[in-house]
C-alpha positions as CSV (number, residue, x, y, z in Angstrom):
1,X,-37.8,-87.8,-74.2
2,X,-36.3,-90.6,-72.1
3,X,-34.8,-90.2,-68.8
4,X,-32.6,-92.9,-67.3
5,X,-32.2,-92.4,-63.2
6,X,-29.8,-94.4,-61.6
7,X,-30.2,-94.4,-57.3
8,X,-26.8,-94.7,-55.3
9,X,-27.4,-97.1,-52.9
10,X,-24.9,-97.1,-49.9
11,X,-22.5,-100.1,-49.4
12,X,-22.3,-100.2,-45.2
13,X,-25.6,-98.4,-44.7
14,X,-26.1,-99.7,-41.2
15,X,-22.0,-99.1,-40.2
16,X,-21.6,-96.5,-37.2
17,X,-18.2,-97.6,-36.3
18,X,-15.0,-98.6,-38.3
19,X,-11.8,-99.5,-37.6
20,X,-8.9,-99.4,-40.2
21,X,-6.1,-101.6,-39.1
22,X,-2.8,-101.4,-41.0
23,X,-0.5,-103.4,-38.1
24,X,3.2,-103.9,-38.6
25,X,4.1,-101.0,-42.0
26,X,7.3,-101.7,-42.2
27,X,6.5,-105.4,-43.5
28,X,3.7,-103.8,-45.5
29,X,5.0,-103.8,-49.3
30,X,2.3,-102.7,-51.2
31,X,2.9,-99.1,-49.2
32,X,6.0,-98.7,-49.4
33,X,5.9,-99.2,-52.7
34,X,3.1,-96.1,-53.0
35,X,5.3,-93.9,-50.3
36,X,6.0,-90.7,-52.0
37,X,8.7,-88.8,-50.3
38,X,7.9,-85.5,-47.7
39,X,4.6,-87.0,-47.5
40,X,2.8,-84.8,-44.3
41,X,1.6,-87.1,-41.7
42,X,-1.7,-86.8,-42.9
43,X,-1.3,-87.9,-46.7
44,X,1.2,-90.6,-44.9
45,X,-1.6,-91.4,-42.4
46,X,-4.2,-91.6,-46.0
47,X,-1.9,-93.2,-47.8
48,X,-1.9,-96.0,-45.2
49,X,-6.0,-96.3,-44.8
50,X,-6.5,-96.2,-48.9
51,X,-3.9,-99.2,-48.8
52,X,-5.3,-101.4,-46.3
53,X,-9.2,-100.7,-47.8
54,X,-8.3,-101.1,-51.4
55,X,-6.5,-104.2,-50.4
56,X,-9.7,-106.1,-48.1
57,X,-12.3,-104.8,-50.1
58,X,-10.9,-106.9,-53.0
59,X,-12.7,-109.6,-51.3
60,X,-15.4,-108.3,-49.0
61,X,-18.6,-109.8,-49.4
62,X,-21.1,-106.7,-49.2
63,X,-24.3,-108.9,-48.7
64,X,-22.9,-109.9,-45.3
65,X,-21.7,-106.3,-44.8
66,X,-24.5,-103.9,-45.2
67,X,-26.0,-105.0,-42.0
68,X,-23.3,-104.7,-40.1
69,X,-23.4,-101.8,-37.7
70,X,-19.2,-102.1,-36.9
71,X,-16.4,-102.7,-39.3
72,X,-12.7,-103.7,-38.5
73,X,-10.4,-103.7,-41.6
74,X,-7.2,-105.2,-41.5
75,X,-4.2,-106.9,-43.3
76,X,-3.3,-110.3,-41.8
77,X,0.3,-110.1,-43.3
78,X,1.3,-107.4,-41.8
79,X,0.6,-108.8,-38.1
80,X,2.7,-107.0,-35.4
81,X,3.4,-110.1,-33.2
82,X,6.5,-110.5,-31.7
83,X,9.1,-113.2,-33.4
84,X,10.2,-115.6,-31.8
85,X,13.7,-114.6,-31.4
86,X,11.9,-112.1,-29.4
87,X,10.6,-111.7,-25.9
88,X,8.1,-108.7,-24.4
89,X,11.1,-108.1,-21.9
90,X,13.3,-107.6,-25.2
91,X,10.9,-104.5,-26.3
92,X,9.8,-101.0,-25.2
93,X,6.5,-100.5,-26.2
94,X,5.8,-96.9,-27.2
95,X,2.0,-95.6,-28.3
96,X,1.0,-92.4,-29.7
97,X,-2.7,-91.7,-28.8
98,X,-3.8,-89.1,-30.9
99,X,-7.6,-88.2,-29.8
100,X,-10.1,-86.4,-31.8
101,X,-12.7,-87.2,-28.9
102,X,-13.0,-86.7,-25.6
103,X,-15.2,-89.5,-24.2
104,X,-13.2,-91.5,-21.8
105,X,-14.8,-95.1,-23.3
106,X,-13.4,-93.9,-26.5
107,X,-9.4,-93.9,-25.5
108,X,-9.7,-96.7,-23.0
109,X,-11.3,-98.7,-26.3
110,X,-8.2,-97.3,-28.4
111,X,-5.8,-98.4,-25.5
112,X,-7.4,-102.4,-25.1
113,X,-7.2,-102.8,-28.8
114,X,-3.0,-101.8,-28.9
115,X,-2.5,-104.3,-25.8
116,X,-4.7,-106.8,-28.1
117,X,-2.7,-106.0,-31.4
118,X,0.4,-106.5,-29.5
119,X,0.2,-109.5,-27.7
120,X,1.0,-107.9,-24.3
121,X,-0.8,-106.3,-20.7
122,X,1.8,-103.2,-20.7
123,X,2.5,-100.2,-22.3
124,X,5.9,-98.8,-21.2
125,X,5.2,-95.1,-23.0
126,X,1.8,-93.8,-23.5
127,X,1.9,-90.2,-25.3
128,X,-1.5,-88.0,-25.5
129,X,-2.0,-86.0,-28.1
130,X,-5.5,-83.9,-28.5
131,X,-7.1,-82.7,-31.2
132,X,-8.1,-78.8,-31.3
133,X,-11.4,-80.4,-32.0
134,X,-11.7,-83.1,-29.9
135,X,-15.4,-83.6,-30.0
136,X,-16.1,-81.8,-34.0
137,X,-17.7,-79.2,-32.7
138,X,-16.1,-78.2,-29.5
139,X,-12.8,-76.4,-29.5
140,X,-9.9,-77.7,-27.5
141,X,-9.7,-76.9,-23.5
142,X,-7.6,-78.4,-20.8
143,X,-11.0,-80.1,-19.3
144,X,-10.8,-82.2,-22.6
145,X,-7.3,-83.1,-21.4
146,X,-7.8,-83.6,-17.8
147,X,-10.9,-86.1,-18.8
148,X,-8.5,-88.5,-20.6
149,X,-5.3,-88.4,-18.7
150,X,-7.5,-89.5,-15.7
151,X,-8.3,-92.5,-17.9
152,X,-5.0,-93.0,-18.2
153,X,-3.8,-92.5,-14.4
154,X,-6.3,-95.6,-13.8
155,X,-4.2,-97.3,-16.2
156,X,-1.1,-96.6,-14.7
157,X,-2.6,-97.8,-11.4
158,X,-3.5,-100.9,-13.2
159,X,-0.4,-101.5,-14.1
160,X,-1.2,-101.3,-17.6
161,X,1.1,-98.1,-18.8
162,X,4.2,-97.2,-17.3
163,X,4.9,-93.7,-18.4
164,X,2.6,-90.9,-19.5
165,X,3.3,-87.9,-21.4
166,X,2.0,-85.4,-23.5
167,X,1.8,-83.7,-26.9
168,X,2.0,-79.8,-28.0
169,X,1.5,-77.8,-24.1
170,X,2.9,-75.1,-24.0
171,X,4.3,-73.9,-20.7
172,X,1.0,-72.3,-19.0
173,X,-1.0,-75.7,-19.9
174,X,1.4,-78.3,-18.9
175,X,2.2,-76.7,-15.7
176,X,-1.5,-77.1,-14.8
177,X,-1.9,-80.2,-16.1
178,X,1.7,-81.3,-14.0
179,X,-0.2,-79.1,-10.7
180,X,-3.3,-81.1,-11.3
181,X,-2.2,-84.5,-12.0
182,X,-1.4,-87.8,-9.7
183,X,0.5,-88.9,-12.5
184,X,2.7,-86.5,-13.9
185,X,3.4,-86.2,-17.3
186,X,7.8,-87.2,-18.0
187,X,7.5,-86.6,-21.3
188,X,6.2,-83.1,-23.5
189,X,6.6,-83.8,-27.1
190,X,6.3,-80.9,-29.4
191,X,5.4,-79.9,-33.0
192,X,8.9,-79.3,-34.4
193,X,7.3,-77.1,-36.9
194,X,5.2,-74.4,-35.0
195,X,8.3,-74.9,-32.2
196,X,11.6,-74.8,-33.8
197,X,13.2,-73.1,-31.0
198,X,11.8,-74.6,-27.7
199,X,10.2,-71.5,-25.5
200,X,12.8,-70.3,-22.6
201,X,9.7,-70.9,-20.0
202,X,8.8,-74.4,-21.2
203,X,12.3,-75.0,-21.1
204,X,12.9,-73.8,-18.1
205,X,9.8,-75.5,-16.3
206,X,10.5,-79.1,-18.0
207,X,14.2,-78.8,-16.6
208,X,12.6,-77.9,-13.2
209,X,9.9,-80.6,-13.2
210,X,12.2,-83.0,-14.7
211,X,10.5,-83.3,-17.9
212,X,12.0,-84.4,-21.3
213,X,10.9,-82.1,-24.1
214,X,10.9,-84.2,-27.6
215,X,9.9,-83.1,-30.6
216,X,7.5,-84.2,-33.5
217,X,6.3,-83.6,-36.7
218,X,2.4,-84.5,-36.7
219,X,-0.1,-82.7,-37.8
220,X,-2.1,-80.9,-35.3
221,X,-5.4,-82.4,-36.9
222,X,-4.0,-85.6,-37.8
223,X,-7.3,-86.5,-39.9
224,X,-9.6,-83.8,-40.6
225,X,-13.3,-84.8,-40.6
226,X,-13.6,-84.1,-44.5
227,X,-9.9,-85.8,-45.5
228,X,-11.9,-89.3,-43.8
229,X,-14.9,-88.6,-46.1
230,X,-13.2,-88.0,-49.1
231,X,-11.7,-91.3,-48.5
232,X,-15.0,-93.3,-47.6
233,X,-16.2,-91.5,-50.8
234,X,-13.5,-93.4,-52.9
235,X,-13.4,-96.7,-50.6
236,X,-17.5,-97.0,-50.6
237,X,-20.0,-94.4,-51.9
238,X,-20.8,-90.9,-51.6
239,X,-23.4,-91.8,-49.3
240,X,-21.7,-94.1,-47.0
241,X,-18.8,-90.9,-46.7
242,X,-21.3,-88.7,-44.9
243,X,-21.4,-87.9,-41.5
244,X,-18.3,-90.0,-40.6
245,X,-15.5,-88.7,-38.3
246,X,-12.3,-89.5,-36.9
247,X,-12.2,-90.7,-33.0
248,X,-8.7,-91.9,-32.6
249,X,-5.8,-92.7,-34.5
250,X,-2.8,-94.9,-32.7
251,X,0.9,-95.7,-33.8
252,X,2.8,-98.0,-31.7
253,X,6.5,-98.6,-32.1
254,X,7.9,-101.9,-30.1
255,X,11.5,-101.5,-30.2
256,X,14.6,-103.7,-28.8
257,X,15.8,-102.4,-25.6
């Protein structure tokens, strides 16, 4: 009898860090040619990733890869730099920071790379949003919080955001984070579907504190660990899939003002 054993050999085997970079969407045509309608934010979100790798790895040269210990995938076409009918004083810069750890190099990483992507030194809206499972293990708690908006306070003072606000407190938890903060949150966005009917207390505390409540309809865990693997698996190998996590995902809307 004859056995044939074939070994799976990983594609990025020295890779610890990657970074999927879709830029500007809306000028992206091969997804919105995929877009399937009432997509959740997270098949939206994997719809997006799949695109941009099946699109770069058409052409990647794995030789030079595999010993690469960080990866940056991006589209060139899809650049998000400003026309030039168009100034930075023209645009309001909004970003999303949705976190799924807690380390404080991680977010201000996350931040420099949207002032990079952009072109610019400001951020005029900077909304926080924290995963229930910030660090994989580790459940959510408001020291998770309080570590990255005092990231973002040194920002402010830097002159590099303008506004902060956050995503999905509930009244208890953003009236300590508003008690404890130099920089107080302006903005609470929250999760139009677990909050169709805004709370009478958070109402009443945002009107008090002068807080606009806005609402949103991301997922809670905007990329589970296993939804990123799954999508290594079918980008790269089943090997190169384990292990890997989400740390941050960012969506930044520049609109005319």
């Amino acid at each position: 009898m004859v056995y044939n054993f074939i070994m799976e050999v990983p594609r990025i085997p020295q890779a610890s860090s990657l970074i999927i970079n879709s830029g500007n969407v809306i000028n992206f045509e091969c997804l919105k040619k995929r877009k399937r309608i009432a997509q959740s934010t997270t098949e939206e979100l994997k719809d997006c990733l799949k695109t941009v790798l099946d699109s770069r790895l058409k052409t990647i040269n794995w030789d030079e890869e595999k010993f690469k210990t960080s990866l940056e995938f991006t589209v060139p076409c899809c650049n998000p730099a400003l026309s030039d009918e168009q100034t930075r004083e023209d645009l309001k810069v909004t970003v999303k920071a949705m976190m799924c750890n807690a380390d404080p190099e991680v977010i201000v990483d996350a931040i420099h790379r949207v002032l990079k992507e952009l072109d610019t030194d400001i951020i005029d809206v900077l909304l926080l949003s924290v995963s229930e499972k910030p660090n994989v293990i580790e459940t959510f708690h408001m020291d998770h919080l309080k570590t990255l908006w005092s990231v973002l306070e040194r920002m402010v003072d830097k002159g590099q955001i303008k506004t902060l606000g956050v995503c999905d407190l509930e009244k208890p938890a953003l009236e300590e984070l508003y008690n404890w903060a130099k920089v107080k949150p302006s903005i609470d966005q929250v999760n139009e579907v677990s909050c169709c009917i805004i709370p009478p207390d958070l109402n009443a505390f945002s009107k008090e504190k002068k807080i606009q409540l806005l609402t949103h309809g991301d997922a809670l865990e905007i990329l589970p660990a296993e939804d990123f693997q799954e999508l290594m698996k079918e980008s790269f190998s089943d090997l190169d899939a384990q292990g890997w996590h989400t740390s941050w995902v960012l969506r930044y809307t520049p609109h005319k003002v």
